[in-house]
Biotite code that builds the C-alpha atoms (Angstrom):
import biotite.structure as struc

atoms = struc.array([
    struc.Atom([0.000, 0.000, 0.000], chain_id="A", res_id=1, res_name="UNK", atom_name="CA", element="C"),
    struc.Atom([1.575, 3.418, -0.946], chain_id="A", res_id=2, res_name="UNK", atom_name="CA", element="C"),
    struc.Atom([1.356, 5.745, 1.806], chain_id="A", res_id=3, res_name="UNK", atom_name="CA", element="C"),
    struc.Atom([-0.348, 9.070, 0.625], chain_id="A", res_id=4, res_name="UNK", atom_name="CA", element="C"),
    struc.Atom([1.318, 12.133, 2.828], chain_id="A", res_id=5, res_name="UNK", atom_name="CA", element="C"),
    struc.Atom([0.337, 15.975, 2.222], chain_id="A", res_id=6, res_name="UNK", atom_name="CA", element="C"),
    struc.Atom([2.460, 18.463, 2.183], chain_id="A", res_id=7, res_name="UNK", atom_name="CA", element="C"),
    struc.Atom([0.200, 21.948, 3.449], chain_id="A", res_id=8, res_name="UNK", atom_name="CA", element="C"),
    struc.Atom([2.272, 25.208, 3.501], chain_id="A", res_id=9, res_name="UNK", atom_name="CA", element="C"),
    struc.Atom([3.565, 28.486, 2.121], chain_id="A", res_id=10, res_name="UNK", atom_name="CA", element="C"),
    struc.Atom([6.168, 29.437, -0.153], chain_id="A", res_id=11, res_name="UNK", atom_name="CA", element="C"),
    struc.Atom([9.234, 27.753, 1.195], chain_id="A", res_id=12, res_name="UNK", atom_name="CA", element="C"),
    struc.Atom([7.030, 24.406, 0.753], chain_id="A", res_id=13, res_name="UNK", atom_name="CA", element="C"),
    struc.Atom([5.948, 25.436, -2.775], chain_id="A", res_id=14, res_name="UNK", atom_name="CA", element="C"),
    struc.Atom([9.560, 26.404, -3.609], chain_id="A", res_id=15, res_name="UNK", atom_name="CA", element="C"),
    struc.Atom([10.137, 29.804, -4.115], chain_id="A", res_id=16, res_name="UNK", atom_name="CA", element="C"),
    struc.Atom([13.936, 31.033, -5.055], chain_id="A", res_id=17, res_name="UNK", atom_name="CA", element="C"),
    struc.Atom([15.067, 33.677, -2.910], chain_id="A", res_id=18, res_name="UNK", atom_name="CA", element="C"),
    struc.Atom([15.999, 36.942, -5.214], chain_id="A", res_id=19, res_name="UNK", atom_name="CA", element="C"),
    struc.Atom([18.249, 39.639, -4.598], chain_id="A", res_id=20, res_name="UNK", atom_name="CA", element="C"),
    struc.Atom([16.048, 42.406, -6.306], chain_id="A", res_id=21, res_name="UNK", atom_name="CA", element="C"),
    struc.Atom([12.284, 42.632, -6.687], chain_id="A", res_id=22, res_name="UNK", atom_name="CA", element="C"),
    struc.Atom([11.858, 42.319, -10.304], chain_id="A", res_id=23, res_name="UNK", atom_name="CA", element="C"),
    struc.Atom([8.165, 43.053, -10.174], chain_id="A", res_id=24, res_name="UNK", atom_name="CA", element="C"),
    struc.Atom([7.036, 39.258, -11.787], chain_id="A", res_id=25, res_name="UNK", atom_name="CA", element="C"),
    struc.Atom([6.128, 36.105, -10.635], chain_id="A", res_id=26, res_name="UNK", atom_name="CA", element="C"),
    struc.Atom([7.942, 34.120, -8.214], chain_id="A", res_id=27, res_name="UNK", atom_name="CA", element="C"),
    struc.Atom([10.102, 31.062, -9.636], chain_id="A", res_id=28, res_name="UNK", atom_name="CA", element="C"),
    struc.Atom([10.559, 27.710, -8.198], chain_id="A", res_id=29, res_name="UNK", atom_name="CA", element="C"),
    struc.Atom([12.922, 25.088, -7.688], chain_id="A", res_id=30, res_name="UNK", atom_name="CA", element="C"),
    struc.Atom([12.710, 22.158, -9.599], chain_id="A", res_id=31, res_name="UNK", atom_name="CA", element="C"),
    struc.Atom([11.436, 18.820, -7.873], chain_id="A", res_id=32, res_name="UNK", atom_name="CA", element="C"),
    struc.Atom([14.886, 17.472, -7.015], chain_id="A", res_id=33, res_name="UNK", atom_name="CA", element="C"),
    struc.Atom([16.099, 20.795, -5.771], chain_id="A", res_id=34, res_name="UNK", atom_name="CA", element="C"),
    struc.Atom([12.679, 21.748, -3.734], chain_id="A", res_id=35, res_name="UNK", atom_name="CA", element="C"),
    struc.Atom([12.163, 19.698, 0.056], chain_id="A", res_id=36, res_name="UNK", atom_name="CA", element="C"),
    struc.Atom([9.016, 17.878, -0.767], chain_id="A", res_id=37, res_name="UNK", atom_name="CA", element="C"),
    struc.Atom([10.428, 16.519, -3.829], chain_id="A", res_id=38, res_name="UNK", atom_name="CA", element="C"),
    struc.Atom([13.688, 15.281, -2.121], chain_id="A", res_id=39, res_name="UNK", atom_name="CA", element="C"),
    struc.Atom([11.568, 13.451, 0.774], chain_id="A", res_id=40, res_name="UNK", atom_name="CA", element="C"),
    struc.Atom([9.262, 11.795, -2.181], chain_id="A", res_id=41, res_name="UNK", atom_name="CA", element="C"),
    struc.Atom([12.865, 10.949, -3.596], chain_id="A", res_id=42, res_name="UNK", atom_name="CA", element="C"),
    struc.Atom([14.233, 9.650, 0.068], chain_id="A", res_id=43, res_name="UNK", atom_name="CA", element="C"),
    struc.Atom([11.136, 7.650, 0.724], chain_id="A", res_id=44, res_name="UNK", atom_name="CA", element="C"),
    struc.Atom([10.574, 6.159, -2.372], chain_id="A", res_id=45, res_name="UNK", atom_name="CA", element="C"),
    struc.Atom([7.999, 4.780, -4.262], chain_id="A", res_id=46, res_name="UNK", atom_name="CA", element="C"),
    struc.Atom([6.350, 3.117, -1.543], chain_id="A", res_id=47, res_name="UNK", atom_name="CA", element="C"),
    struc.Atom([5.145, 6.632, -0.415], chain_id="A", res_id=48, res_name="UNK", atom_name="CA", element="C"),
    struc.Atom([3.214, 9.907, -2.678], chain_id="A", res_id=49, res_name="UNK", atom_name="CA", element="C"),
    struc.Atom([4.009, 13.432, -1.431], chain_id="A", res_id=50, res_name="UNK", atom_name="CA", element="C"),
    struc.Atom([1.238, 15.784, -2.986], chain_id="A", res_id=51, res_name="UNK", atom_name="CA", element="C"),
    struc.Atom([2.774, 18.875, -2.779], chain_id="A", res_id=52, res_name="UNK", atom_name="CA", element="C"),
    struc.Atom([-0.082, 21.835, -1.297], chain_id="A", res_id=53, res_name="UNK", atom_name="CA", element="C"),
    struc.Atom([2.663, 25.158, -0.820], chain_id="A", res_id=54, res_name="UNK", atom_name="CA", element="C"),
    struc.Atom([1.212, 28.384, -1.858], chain_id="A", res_id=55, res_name="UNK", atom_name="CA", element="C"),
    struc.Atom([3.215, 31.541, -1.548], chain_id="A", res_id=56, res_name="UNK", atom_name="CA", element="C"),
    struc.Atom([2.047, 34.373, 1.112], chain_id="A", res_id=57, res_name="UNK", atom_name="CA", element="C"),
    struc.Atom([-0.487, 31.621, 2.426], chain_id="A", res_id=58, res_name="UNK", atom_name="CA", element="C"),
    struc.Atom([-1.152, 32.112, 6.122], chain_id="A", res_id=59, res_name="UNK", atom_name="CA", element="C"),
    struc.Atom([-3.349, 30.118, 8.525], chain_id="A", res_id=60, res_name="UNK", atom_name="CA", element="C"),
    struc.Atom([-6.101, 31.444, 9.152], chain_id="A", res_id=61, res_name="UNK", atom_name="CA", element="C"),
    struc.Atom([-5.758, 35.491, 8.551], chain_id="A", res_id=62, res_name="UNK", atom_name="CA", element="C"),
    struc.Atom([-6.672, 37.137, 5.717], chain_id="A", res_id=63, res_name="UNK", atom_name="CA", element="C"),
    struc.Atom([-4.527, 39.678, 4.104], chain_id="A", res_id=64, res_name="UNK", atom_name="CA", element="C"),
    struc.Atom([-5.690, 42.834, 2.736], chain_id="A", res_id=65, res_name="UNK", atom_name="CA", element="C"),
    struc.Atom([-7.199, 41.983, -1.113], chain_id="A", res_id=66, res_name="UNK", atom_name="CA", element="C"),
    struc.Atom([-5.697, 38.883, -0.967], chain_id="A", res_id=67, res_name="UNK", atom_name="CA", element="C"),
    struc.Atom([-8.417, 36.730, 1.335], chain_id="A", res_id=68, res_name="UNK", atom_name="CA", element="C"),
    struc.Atom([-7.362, 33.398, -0.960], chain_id="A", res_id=69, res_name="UNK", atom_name="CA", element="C"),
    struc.Atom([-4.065, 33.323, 0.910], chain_id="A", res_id=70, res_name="UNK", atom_name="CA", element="C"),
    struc.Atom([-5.797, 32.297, 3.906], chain_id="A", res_id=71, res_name="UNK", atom_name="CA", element="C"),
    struc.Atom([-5.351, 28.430, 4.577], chain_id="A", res_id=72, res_name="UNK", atom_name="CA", element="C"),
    struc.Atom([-8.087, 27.830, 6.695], chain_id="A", res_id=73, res_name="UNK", atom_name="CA", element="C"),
    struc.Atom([-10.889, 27.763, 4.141], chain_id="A", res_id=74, res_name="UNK", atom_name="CA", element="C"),
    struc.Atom([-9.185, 25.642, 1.288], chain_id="A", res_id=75, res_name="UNK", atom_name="CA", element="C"),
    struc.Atom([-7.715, 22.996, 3.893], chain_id="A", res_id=76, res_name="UNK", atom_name="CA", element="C"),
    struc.Atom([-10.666, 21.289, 4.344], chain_id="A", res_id=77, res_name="UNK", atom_name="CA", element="C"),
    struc.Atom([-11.478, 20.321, 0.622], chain_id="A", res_id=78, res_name="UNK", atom_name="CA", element="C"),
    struc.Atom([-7.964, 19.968, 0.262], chain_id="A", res_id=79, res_name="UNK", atom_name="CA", element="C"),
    struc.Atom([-8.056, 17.037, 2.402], chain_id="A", res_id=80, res_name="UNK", atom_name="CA", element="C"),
    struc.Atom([-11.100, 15.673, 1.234], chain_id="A", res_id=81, res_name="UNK", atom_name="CA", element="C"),
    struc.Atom([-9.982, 16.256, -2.404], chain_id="A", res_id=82, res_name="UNK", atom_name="CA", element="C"),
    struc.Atom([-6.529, 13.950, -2.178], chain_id="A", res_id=83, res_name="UNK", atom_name="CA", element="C"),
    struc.Atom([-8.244, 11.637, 0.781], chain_id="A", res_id=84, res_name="UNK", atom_name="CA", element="C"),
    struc.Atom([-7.429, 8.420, 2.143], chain_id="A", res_id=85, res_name="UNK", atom_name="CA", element="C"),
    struc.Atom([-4.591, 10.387, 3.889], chain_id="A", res_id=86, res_name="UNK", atom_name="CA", element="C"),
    struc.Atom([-1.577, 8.700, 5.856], chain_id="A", res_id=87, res_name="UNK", atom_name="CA", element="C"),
    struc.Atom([-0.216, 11.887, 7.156], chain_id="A", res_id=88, res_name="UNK", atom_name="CA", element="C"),
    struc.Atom([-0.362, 15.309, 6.769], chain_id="A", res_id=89, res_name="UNK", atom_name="CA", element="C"),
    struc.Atom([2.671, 17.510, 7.438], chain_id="A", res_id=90, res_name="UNK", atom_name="CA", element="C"),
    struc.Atom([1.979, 21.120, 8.261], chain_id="A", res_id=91, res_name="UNK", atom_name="CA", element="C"),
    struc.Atom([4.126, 24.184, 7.773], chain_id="A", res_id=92, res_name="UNK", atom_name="CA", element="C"),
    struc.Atom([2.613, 27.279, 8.019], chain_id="A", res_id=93, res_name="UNK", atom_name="CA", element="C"),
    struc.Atom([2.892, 31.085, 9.927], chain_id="A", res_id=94, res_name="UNK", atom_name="CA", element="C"),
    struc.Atom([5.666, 32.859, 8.608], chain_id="A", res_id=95, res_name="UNK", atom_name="CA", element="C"),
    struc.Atom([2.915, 34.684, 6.993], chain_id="A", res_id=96, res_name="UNK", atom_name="CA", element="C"),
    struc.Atom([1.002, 35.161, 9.913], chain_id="A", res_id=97, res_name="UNK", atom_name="CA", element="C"),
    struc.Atom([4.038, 37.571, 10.527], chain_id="A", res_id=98, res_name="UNK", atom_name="CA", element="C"),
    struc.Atom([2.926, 40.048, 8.593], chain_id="A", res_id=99, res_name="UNK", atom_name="CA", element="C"),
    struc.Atom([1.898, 43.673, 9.851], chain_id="A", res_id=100, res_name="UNK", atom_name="CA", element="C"),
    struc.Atom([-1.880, 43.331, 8.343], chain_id="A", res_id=101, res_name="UNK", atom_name="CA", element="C"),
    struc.Atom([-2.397, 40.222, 10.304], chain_id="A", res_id=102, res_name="UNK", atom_name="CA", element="C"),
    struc.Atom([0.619, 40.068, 12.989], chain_id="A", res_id=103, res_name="UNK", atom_name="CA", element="C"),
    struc.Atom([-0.875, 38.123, 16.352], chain_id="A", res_id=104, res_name="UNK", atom_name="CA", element="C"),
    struc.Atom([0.790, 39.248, 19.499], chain_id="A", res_id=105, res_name="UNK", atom_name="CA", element="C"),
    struc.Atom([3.068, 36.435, 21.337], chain_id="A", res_id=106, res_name="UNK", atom_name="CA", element="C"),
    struc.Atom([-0.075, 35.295, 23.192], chain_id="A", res_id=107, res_name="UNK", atom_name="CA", element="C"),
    struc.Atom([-1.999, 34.343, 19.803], chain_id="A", res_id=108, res_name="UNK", atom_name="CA", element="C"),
    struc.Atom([1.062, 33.091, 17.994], chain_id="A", res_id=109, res_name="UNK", atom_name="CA", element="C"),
    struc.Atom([0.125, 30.065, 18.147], chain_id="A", res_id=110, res_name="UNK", atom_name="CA", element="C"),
    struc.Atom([-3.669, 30.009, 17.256], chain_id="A", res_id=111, res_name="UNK", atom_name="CA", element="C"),
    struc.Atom([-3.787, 29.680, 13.879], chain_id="A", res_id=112, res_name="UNK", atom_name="CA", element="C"),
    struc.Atom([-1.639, 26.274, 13.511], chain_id="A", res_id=113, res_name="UNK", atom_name="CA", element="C"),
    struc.Atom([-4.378, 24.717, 16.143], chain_id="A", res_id=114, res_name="UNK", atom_name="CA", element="C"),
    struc.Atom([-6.840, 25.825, 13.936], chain_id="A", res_id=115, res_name="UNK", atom_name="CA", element="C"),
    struc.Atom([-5.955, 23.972, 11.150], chain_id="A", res_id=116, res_name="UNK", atom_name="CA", element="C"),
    struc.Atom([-4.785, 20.805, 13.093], chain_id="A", res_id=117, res_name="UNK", atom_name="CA", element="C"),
    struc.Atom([-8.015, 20.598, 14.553], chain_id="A", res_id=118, res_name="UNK", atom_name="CA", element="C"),
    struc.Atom([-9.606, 20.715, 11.430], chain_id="A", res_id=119, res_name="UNK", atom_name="CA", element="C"),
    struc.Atom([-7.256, 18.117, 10.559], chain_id="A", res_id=120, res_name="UNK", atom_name="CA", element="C"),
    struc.Atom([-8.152, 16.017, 13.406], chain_id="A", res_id=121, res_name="UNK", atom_name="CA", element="C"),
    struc.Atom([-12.104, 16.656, 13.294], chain_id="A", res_id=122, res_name="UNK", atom_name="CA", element="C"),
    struc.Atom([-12.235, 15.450, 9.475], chain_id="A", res_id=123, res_name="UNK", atom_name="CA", element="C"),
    struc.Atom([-12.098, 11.712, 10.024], chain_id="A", res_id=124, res_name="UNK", atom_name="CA", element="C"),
    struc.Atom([-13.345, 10.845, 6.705], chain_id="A", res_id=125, res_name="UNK", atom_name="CA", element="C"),
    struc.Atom([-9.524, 12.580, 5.301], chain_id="A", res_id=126, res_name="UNK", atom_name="CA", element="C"),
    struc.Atom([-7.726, 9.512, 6.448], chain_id="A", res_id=127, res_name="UNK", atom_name="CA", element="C"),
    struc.Atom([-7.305, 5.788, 5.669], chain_id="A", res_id=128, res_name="UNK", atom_name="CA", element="C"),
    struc.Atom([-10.528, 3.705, 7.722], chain_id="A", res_id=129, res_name="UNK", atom_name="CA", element="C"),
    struc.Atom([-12.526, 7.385, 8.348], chain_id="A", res_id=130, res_name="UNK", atom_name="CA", element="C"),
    struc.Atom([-9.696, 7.974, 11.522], chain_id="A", res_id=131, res_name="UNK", atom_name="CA", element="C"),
    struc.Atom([-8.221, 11.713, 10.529], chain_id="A", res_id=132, res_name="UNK", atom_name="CA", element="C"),
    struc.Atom([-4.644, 11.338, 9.557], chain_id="A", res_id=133, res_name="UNK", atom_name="CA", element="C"),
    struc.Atom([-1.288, 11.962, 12.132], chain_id="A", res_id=134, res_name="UNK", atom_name="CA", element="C"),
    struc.Atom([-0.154, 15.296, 11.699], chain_id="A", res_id=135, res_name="UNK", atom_name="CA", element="C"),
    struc.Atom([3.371, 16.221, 11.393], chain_id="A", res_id=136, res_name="UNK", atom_name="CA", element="C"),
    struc.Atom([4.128, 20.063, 12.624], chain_id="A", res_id=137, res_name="UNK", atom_name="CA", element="C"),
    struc.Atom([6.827, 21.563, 11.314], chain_id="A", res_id=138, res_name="UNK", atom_name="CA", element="C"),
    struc.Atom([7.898, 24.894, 12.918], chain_id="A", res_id=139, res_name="UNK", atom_name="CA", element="C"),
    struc.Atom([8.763, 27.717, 10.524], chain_id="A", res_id=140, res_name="UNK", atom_name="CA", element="C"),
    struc.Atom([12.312, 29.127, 10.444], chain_id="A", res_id=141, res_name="UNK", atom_name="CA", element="C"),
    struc.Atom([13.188, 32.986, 11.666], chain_id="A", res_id=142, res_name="UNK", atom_name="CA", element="C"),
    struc.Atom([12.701, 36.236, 9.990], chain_id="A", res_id=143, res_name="UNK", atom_name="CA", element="C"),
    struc.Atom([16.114, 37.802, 8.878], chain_id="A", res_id=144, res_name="UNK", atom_name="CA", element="C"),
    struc.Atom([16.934, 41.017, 8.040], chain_id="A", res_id=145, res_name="UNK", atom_name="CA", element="C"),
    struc.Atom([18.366, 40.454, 4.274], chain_id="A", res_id=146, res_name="UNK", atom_name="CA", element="C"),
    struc.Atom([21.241, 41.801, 2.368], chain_id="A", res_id=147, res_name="UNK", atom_name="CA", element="C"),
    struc.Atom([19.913, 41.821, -1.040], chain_id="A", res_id=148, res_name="UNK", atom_name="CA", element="C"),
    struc.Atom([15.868, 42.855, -0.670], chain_id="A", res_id=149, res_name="UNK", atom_name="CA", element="C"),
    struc.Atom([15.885, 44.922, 2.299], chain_id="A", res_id=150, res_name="UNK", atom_name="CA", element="C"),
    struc.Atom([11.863, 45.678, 1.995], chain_id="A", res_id=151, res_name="UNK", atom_name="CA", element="C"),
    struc.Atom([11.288, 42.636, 2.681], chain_id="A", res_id=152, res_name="UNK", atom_name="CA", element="C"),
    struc.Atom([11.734, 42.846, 6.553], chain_id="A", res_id=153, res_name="UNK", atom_name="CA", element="C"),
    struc.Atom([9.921, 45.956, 7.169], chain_id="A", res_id=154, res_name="UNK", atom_name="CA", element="C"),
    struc.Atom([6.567, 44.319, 6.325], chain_id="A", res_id=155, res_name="UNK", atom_name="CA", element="C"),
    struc.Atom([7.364, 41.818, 8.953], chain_id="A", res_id=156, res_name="UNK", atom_name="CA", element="C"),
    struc.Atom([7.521, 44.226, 11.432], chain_id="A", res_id=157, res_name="UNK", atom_name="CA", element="C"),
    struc.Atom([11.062, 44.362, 11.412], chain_id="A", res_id=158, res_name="UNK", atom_name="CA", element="C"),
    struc.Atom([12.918, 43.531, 14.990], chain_id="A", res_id=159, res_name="UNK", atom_name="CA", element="C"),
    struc.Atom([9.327, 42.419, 16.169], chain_id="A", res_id=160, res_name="UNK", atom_name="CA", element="C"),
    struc.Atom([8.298, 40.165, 13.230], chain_id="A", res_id=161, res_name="UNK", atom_name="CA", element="C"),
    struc.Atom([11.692, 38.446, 13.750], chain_id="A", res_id=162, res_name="UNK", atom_name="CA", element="C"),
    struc.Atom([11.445, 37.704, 17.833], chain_id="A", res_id=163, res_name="UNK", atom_name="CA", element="C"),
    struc.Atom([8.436, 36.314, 17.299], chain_id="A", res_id=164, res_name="UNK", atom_name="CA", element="C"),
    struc.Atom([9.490, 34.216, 14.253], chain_id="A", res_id=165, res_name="UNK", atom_name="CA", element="C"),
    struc.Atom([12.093, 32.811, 17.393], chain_id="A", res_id=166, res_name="UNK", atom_name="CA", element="C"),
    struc.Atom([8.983, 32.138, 19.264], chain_id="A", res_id=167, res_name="UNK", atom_name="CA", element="C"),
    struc.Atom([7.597, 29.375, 16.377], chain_id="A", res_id=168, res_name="UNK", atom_name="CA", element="C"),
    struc.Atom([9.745, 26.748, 18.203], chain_id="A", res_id=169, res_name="UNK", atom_name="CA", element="C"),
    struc.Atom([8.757, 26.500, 21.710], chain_id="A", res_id=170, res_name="UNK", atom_name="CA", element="C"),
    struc.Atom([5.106, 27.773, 20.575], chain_id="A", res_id=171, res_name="UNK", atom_name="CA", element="C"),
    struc.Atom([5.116, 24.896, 18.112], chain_id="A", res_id=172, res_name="UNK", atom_name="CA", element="C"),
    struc.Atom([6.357, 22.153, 19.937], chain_id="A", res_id=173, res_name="UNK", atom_name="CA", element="C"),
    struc.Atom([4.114, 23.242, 22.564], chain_id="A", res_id=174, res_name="UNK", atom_name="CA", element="C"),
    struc.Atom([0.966, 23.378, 20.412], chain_id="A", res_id=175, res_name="UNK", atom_name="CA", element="C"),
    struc.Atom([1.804, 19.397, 19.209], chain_id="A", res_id=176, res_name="UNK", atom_name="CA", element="C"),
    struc.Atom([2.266, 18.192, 23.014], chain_id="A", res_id=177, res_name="UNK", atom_name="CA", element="C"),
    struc.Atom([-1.150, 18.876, 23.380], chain_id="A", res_id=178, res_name="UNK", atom_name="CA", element="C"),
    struc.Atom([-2.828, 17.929, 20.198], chain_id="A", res_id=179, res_name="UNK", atom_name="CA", element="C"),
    struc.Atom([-0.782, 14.639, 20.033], chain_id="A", res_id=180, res_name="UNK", atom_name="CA", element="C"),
    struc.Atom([0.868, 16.127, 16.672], chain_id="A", res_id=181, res_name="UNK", atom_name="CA", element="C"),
    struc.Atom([4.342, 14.536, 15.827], chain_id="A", res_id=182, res_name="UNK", atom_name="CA", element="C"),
    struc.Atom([6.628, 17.992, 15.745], chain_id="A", res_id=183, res_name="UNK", atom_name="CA", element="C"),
    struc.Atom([10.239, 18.977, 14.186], chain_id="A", res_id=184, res_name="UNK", atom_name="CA", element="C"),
    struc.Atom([11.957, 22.344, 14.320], chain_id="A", res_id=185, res_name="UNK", atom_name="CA", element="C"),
    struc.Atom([12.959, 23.289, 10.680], chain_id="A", res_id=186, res_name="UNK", atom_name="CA", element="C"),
    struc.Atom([14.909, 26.257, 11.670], chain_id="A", res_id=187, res_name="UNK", atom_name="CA", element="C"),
    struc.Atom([17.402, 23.329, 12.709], chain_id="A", res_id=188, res_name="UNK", atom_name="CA", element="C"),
    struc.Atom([18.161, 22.009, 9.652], chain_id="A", res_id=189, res_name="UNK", atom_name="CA", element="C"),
    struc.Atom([16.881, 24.885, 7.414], chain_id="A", res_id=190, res_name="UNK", atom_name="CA", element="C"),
    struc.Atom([17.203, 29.203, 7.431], chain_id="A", res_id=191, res_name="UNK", atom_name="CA", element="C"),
    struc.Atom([16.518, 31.981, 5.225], chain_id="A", res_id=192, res_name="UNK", atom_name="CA", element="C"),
    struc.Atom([18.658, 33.128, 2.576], chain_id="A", res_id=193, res_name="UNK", atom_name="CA", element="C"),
    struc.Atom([20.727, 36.376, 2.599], chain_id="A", res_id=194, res_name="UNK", atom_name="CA", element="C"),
    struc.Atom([18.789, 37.914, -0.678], chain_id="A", res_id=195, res_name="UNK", atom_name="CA", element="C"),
    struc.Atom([15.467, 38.401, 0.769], chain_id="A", res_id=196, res_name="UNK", atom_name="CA", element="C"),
    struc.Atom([15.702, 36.841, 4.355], chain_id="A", res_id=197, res_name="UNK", atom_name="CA", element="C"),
    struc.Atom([12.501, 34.582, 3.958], chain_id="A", res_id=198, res_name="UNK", atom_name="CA", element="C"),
    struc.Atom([13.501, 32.113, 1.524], chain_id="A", res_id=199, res_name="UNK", atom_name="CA", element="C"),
    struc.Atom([15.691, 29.207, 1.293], chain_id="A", res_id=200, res_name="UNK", atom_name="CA", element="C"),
    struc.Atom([18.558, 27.840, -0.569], chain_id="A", res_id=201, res_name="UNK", atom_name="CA", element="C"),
    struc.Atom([18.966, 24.819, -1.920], chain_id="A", res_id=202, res_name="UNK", atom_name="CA", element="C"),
    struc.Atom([20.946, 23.261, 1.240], chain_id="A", res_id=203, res_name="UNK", atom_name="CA", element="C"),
    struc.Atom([18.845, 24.188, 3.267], chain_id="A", res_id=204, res_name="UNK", atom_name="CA", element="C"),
    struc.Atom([16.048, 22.199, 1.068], chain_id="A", res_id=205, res_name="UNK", atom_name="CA", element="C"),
    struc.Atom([18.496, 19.208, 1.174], chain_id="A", res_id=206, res_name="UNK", atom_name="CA", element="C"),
    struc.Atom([18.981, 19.012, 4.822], chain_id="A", res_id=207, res_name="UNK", atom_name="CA", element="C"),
    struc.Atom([15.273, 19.704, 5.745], chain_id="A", res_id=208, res_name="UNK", atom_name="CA", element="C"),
    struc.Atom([14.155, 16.660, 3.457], chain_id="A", res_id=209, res_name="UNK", atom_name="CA", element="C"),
    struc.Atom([16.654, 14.344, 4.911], chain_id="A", res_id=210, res_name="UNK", atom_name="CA", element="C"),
    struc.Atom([15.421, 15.214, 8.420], chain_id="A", res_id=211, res_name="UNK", atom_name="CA", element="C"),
    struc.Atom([11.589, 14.894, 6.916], chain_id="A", res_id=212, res_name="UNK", atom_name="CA", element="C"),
    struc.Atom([12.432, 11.794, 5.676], chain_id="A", res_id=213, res_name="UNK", atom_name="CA", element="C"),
    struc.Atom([14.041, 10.486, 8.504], chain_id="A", res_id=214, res_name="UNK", atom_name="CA", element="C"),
    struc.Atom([11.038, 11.480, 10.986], chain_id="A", res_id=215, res_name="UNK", atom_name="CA", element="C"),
    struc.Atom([8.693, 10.468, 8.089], chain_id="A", res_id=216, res_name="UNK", atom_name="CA", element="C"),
    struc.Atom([9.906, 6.542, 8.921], chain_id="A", res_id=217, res_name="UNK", atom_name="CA", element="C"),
    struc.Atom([9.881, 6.503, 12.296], chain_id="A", res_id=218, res_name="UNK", atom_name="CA", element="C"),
    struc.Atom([6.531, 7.898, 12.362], chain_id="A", res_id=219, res_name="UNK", atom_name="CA", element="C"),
    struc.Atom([5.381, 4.687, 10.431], chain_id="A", res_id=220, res_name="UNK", atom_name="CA", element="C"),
    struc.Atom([7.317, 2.522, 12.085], chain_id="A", res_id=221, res_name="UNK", atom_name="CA", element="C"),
    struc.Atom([6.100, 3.315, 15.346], chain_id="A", res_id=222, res_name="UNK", atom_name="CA", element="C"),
    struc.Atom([2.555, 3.409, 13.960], chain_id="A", res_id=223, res_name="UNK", atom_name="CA", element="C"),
    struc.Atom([2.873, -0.127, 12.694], chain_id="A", res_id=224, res_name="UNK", atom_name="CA", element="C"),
    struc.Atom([4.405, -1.169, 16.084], chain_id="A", res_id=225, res_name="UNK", atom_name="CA", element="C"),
    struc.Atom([1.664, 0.189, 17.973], chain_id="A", res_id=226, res_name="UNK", atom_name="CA", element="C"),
    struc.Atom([4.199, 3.016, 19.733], chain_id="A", res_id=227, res_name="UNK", atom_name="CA", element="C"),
    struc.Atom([2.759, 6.185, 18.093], chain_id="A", res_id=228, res_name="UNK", atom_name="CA", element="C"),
    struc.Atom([0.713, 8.815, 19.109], chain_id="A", res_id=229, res_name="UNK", atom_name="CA", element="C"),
])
């Protein structure tokens, strides 16, 4: 049985190259072998699909200002039901949330990611045998001040935007111990780049996937040996 695993997140899940200068088009992505979802589905093999649900500027559950189809609380739900039975759903979103139209303060940082796992969790009919899928949450990586597109940082809030990108962590990990979510920090294996301070390179793509992959196992192993959550 091929394990079907959903990828749910914002621009550094969808891809995006960081660039030095705004050059007032479209984004462009990373190919699949460069991008980390592709290099997991490459790492796990063919025994597992990785459906790949990144949207850039997505948040999770806020709505930014002409621009309410970048909130990920309404589409998750059909999402789910559109690529159901579900294995596991890995969720990576709130960098977004960041931003000065939306920003939470440090006691609501964490809201929006329990929104969306409990929709995750309250949608039995997602997973394999109508039980809602394991989630996997995955905490976002810092805020950084860039070299190359310096406007970048000021719609985050600046200093503030970045302490409470440092916050994801502990509010994260937190947020999982009580849901029963599997969690991993990927500001310890990925960061942002120095062009725009938001998006990755490809390294840290390859060592995020490799430390996916690698919790991505073990969460099916324990399942199957009755040891997970």
């Amino acid at each position: 049985m091929r394990r079907e695993i959903l990828c749910y997140g914002d621009s550094n899940t969808w891809g995006s190259i960081p660039r030095w200068k705004d050059l007032g088009v479209p984004s462009e992505r990373y190919d699949r072998d460069t991008r980390w979802t592709g290099r997991v589905a490459k790492l796990l093999g063919p025994d597992y699909h990785i459906i790949e649900e990144g949207l850039g500027g997505r948040t999770t559950i806020y709505d930014l200002p002409e621009k309410a189809y970048l909130n990920g609380k309404p589409y998750l739900l059909p999402c789910l039901l559109t690529h159901r039975p579900l294995d596991l759903v890995v969720l990576m979103l709130g960098s977004n949330d960041l931003q000065l139209a939306v920003q939470p303060d440090e006691a609501h940082l964490g809201d929006g990611i329990r929104t969306l796992v409990k929709i995750i969790q309250d949608t039995p009919s997602c997973g394999r045998g109508n039980t809602p899928p394991p989630v996997l949450l995955l905490a976002p990586t810092q805020i950084s001040l860039a070299k190359g597109r310096t406007e970048v940082y000021p719609k985050f809030g600046c200093e503030k935007g970045r302490r409470l990108s440092l916050m994801f962590p502990e509010v994260y990990r937190q947020a999982a111990g009580e849901l029963g979510c599997y969690f991993l920090n990927a500001a310890d294996y990925a960061g942002p780049s120095e062009a725009d301070g938001l998006h990755w390179m490809p390294e840290s793509h390859e060592k995020l996937a490799e430390a996916v992959a690698g919790e991505i196992w073990k969460i099916f192993k324990d399942r199957v040996s009755g040891d997970g959550q």
